[in-house]
C-alpha positions, 0 to 999 in steps of 0.5 A, spaced: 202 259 223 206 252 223 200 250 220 199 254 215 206 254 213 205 246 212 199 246 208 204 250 203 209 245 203 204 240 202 201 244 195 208 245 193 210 238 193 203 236 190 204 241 184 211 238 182 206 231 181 204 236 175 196 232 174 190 234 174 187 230 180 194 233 185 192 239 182 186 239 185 188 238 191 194 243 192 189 248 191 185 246 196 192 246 201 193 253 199 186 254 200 187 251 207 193 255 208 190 261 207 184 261 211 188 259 217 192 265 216 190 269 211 196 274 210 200 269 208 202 271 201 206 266 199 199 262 200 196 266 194 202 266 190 201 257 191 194 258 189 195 262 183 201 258 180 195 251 181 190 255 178 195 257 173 197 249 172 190 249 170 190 255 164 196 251 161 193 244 161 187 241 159 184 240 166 180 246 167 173 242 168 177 238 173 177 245 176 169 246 176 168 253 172 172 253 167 178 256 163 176 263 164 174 262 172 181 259 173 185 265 169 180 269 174 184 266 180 190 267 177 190 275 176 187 275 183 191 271 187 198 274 184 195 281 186 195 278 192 201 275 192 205 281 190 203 285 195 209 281 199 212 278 194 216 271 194 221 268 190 215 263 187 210 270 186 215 273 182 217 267 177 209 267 176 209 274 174 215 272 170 211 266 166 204 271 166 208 276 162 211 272 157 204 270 155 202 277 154 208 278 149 212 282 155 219 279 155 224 283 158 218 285 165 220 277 164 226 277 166 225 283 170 221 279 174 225 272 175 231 276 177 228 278 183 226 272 184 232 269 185 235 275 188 231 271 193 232 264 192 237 263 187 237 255 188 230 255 188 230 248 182 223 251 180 225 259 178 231 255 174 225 251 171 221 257 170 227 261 167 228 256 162 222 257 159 222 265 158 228 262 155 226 258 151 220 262 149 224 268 146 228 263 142 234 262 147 233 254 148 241 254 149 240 256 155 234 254 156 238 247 157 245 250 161 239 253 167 236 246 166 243 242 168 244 247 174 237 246 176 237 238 177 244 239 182 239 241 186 234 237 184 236 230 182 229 227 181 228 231 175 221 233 175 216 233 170 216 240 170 223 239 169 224 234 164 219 237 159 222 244 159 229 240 157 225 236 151 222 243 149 229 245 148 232 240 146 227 240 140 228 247 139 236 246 138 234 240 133 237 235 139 231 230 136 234 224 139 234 226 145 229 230 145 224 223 144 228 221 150 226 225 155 219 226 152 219 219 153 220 219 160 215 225 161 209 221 158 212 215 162 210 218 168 203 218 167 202 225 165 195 228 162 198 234 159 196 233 151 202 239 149 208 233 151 205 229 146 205 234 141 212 235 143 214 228 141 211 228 136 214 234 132 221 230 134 219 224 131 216 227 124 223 231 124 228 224 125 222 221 119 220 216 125 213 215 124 211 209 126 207 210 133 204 217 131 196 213 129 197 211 137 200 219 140 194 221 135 189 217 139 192 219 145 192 226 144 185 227 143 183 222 149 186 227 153 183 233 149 177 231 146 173 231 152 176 237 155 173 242 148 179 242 145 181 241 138 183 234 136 191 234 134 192 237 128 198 241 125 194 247 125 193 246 132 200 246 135 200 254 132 195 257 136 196 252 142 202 249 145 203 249 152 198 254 153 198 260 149 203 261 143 202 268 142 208 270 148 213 265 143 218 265 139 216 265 131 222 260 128 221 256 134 213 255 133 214 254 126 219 249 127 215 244 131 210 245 126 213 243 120 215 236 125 209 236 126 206 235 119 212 231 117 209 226 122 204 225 118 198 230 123 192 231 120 193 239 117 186 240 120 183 248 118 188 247 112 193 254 108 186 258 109 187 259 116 194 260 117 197 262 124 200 270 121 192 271 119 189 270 126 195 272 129 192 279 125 186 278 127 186 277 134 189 281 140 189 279 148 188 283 154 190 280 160 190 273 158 183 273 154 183 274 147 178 278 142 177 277 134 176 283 130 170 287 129 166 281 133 161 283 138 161 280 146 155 276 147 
């Protein structure tokens, strides 16, 4: 269906707005693809990485139901998805996995996904970020500058998966540049925040922080997450930080509190004690010896 293939193409191109209203409406091209031909498997693997969008954000209220309606969608969709798989069904899978821990069915999974489309930008992108999950921001940033020849514009997608390696190769400088030309965008991702953040507490320039604070917890206070705290960035950090990289995690943690952000549940609560406490199933988590209500 030549119309179910540009309702695609319309979705995709709204996702690289990466914001919670283009978000929205991809779905919603998607949904609109799928209904006209309803085999479309590329279509379900497009649904699944919007409602994917949604769990690695903020915006799950935008999505009317919740974050565990929106990971509902995303489990259904792949499914679906890889029934007949596509380049972009695979690289999903592929970031799926890493947040389940399960790094080498990751790479597995996004080299499938280039076997069919190696110069895709968006699985260059993806791939950078199992990289620079599992501790290799190098060459999280070498699959980055190969992405952009075949995508100047330089997404948002992109340019904050490079300030991500960049921070975790200890580029501080850079990494504040390019962060700043992801929040520049008008982007409401609270993360991007945290990422300049930390930079600016490792290069001791702390000046605008109050501001990036307050920042921070207008985007996520009415969402119902914590307000930003040095804490905060070990349990949640682009969506999960079970999947992450240890040294990673607690680097930008301590530019975090070199910042100046508030420490918030204090050394009583630190990230090995709740990392012990709680395990995951299929994305959701469950704390020991709790009951399900």
């Amino acid at each position: 269906s030549p119309l179910a293939y540009d309702a695609v193409l319309r979705g995709l191109d709204l996702l690289r707005s990466d914001n919670a209203d283009a978000t929205t409406e991809a779905i919603s091209a998607f949904e609109k693809a799928i209904e006209l031909d309803p085999d479309y498997s590329r279509a379900y693997a497009g649904l699944a990485a919007a409602h994917w969008r949604i769990v690695q954000s903020v915006w799950f209220l935008a999505a009317g139901g919740g974050f565990e309606r929106s990971w509902r969608e995303v489990l259904k969709n792949i499914d679906r998805a890889m029934e007949e798989p596509s380049a972009l069904a695979y690289s999903l899978k592929a970031q799926i996995l890493v947040e389940q821990g399960r790094h080498a069915e990751a790479f597995d999974e996004l080299d499938k996904a280039l076997a069919l489309s190696p110069n895709d930008p968006d699985i260059q992108v993806a791939k950078a970020k199992v990289l620079n999950a599992t501790g290799r921001a190098a060459e999280a940033e070498a699959a980055l500058r190969y992405a952009v020849r075949f995508d100047p514009l330089q997404t948002t997608r992109y340019l904050r998966e490079l300030g991500v390696a960049q921070l975790h190769q200890k580029k501080y400088r850079e990494a504040v540049t390019t962060m700043r030309r992801v929040i520049a965008r008008e982007n409401d991702s609270a993360p991007d925040i945290m990422t300049l953040v930390s930079a600016l507490g490792h290069l001791n320039e702390t000046d605008e922080v109050p501001a990036l604070i307050e920042k921070y917890n207008e985007i996520a206070v009415p969402s119902f997450y914590d307000p930003f705290t040095a804490q905060e960035s070990l349990l949640w950090w682009y969506g999960d930080m079970f999947g992450y990289d240890p040294e990673y995690r607690q680097h930008l943690y301590e530019g975090l509190v070199k910042a100046g952000v508030p420490e918030g549940a204090g050394s009583d609560l630190n990230w090995s004690t709740v990392r012990e406490l709680v395990s995951q199933s299929e994305g959701l988590y469950s704390v020991e010896d709790v009951r399900m209500i």
